[in-house]
N, C-alpha and C positions, 0 to 999 in steps of 0.2 A: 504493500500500500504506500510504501514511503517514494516509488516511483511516480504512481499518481498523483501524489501533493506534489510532486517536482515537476509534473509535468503544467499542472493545475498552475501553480504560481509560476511559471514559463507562461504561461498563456494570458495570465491576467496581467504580465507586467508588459507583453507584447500589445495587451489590448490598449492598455496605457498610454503607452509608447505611440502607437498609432493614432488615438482617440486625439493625444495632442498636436498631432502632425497635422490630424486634417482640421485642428483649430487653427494651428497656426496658418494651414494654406489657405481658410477661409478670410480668416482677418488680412492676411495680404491680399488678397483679392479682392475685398471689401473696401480697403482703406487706400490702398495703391494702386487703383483700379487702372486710371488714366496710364501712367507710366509702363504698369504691364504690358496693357493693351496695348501702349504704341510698339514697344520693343515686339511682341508676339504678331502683332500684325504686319510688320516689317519682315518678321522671317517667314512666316506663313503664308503670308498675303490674303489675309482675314478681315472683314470688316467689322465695325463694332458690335451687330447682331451676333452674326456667326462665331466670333468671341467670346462674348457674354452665355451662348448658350455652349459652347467648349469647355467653358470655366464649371457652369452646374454639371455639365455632366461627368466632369471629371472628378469635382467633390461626390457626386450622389454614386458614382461607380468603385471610389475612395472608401467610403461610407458601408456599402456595401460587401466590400472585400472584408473589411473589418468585421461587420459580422458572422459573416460565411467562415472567414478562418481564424478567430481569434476569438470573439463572445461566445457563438455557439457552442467549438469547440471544450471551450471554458466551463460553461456550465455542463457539457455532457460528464468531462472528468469530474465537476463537481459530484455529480449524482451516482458514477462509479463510486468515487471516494468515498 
């Protein structure tokens, strides 16, 4: 059992880890909007729609990955444990 609390607290501190990442890439997004968007639309050749909708769906696919492999995960070891 002492592998599943280790694997359990791997997961939870992954979830963390991650949880923060896509705050942080939110708040830059949010707050740094303009400057992003110029530098990205420069390499990609994006306009500020097609942007703005790149940006959510990169957070909401972000977001989702974290559940799929890190929450879920989490709680399954939990319920083993």
């Amino acid at each position: 059992m002492d592998s599943l609390e280790t694997i359990a607290r791997f997961l939870g501190w992954c979830s963390v880890i991650n949880a923060g990442i896509l705050c942080v890439a939110a708040l830059a997004i949010a707050l740094g909007r303009d400057s992003i968007s110029k530098i990205h639309g420069k390499i990609f050749g994006l306009d500020d729609a097609e942007l703005a909708r790149a940006y959510f769906q990169y957070l909401a696919q972000y977001k989702i990955a974290i559940f799929v492999f890190n929450i879920v995960p989490y709680f399954a070891v939990r319920i083993l444990a």
